[in-house]
C-alpha positions in Angstrom: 35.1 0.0 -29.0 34.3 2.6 -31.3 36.8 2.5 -33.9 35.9 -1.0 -35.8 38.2 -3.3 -37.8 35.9 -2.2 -40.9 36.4 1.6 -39.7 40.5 0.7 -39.4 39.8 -0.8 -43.3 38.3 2.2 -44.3 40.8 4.5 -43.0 43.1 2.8 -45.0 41.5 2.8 -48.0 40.3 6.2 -47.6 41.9 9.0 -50.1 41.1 12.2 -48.2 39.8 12.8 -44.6 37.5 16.0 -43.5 37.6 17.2 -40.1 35.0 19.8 -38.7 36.1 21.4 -35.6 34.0 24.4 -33.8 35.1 27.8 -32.6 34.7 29.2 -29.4 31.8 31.6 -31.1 29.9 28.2 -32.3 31.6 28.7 -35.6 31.8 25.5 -37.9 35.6 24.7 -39.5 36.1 22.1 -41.9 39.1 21.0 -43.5 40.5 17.9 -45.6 43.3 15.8 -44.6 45.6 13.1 -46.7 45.4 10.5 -44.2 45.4 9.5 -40.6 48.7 8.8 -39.5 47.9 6.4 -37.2 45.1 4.5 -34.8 46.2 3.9 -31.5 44.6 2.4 -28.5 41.5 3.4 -27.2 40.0 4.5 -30.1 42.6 7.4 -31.1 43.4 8.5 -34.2 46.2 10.6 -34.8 46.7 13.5 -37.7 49.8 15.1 -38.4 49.8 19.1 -38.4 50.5 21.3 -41.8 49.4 24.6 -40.9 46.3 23.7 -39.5 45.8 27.2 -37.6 42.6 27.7 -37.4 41.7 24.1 -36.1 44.4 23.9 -33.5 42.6 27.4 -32.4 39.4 25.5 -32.1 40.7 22.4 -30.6 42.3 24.2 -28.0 39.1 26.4 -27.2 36.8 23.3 -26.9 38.4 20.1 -28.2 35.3 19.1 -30.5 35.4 17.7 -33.3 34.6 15.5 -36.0 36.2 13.3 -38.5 34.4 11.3 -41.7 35.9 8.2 -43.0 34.6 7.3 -46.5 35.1 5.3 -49.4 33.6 4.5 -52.9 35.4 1.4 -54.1 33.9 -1.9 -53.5 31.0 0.4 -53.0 30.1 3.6 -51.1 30.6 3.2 -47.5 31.4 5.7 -44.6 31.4 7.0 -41.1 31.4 10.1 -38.8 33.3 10.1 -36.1 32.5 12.3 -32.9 34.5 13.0 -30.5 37.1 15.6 -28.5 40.7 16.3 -29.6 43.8 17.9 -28.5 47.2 19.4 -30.3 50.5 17.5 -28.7 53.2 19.0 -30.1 53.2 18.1 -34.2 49.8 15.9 -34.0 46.3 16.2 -33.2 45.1 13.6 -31.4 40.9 12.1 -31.8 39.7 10.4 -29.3 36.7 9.0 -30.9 33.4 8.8 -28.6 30.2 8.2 -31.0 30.5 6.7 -34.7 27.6 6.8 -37.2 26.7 4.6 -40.3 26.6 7.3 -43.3 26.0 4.7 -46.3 
């Protein structure tokens, strides 16, 4: 299980999320989101799409991506999150496959 009950606490407490997705040309894309919308099974987190162009471009041309999870309260503590995604219909959907300690 990738996704941890201290990752799922994060995500909670977390007030922003940045996602880096690559083009087809090996071009880097980062963006910020509010929030996840929702974990799901198998280590899936779910984002809800607001424009979001340019990522659903890269998703769709290679699926990778990934996602930090981070907080400063209680003191600084974080993750990245890599994995692949895919666009169904209003969400993108990360299926996370690696995690890494950041603080």
């Amino acid at each position: 299980m990738i996704i941890s009950e201290e990752i799922k606490e994060l995500i909670d407490q977390a007030p922003m999320v940045p996602i880096a997705t690559v083009s087809a040309e090996g071009e880097p894309h980062l963006i910020v989101v509010g929030k996840v919308k929702e974990v799901r099974e198998n280590d899936i987190l779910t984002f809800g799409v607001y424009k979001m162009e340019k990522t659903q471009q890269n998703i769709k041309a290679n699926g990778l991506m990934q996602v930090i999870i981070a907080v400063r309260e209680g003191g600084s503590k974080g993750y990245r999150l890599t994995g692949k995604a895919s666009v169904d219909g209003g969400l993108v959907l990360f299926k996370a496959e690696q995690r890494e300690k950041l603080l």
